[in-house]
C-alpha positions in Angstrom: -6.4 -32.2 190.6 -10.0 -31.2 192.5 -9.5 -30.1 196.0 -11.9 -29.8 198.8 -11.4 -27.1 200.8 -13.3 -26.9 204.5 -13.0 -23.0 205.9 -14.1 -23.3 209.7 -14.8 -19.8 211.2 -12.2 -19.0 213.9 -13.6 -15.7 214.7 -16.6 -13.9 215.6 -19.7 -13.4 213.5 -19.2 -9.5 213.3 -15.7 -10.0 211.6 -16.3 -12.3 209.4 -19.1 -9.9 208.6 -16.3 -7.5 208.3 -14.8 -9.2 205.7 -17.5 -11.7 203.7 -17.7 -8.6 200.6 -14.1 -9.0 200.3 -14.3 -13.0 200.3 -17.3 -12.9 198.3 -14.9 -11.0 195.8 -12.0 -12.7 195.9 -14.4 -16.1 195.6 -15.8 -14.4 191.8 -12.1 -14.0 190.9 -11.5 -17.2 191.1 -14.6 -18.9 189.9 -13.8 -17.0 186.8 -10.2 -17.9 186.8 -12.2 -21.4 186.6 -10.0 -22.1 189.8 -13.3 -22.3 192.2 -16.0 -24.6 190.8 -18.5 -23.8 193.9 -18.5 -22.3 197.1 -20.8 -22.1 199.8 -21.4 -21.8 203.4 -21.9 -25.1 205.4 -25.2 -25.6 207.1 -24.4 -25.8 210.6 -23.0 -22.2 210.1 -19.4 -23.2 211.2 -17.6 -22.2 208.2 -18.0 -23.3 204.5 -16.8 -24.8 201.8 -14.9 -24.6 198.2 -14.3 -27.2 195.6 -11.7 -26.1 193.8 -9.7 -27.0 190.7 -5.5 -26.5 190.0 -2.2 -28.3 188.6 -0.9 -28.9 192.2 -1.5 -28.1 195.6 1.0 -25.2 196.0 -1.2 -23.3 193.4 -3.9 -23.6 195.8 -1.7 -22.7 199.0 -1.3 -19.4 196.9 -4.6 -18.9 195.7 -6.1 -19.5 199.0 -3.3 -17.1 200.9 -5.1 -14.0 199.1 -8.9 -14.6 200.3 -9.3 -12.5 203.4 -10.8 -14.9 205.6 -7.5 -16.4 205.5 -5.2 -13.4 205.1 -7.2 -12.0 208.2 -6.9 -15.6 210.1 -10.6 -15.5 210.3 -10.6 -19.3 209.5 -8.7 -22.1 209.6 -8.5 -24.5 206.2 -8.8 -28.0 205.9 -7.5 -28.6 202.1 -7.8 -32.4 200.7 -6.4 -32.9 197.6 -8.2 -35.5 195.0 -7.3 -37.6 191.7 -10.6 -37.9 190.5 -10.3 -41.8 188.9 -14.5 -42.2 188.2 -16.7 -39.2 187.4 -20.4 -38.6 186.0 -20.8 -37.6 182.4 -22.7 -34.3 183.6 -19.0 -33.8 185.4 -16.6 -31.6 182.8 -13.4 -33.5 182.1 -11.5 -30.8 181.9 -11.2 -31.0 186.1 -10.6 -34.7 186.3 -9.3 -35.2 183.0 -8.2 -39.1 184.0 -11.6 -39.9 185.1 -13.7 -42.3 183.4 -16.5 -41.0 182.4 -19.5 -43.5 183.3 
């Protein structure tokens, strides 16, 4: 399953400043856990944004327990959970392993 994950900052710029080395950390773990695919702040500056990559969605409740942002309650999460059915050939089918590939 992919899931997109929407992190809206519910705190002020100087703690999330506090904390974003510690995220920033926790973000590298994961990316080489192959759990995080990207990650990135959103443009409007309200938060940002992860597309991630588990079995089910209580692996990513866990994972996403341990980043600080969220073990600080700097954030709030919007976490959407996806059956990829299509995907590019550029896409690896290893995270949407029942996609076509077109």
């Amino acid at each position: 399953m992919l899931y997109a994950i929407k992190l809206t900052y519910t705190s002020s710029a100087e703690q999330i400043r506090e904390h974003l080395d510690a995220h920033k950390g926790w973000l590298i773990k994961y990316i080489g856990s192959a759990h995080v695919l990207f990650a990135g702040p959103l443009m409007d500056k309200s938060g940002g944004f992860i597309l991630a990559h588990a079995h089910q969605l209580s692996d990513i409740q866990k994972i996403m327990a341990e980043d600080p942002f969220v073990a600080h309650r700097l954030v709030s999460l919007d976490i959407i959970e996806c059956d990829p059915a299509i995907r590019s050939t550029d896409f690896a089918a290893r995270w949407a392993e029942n996609a076509q590939s077109v």
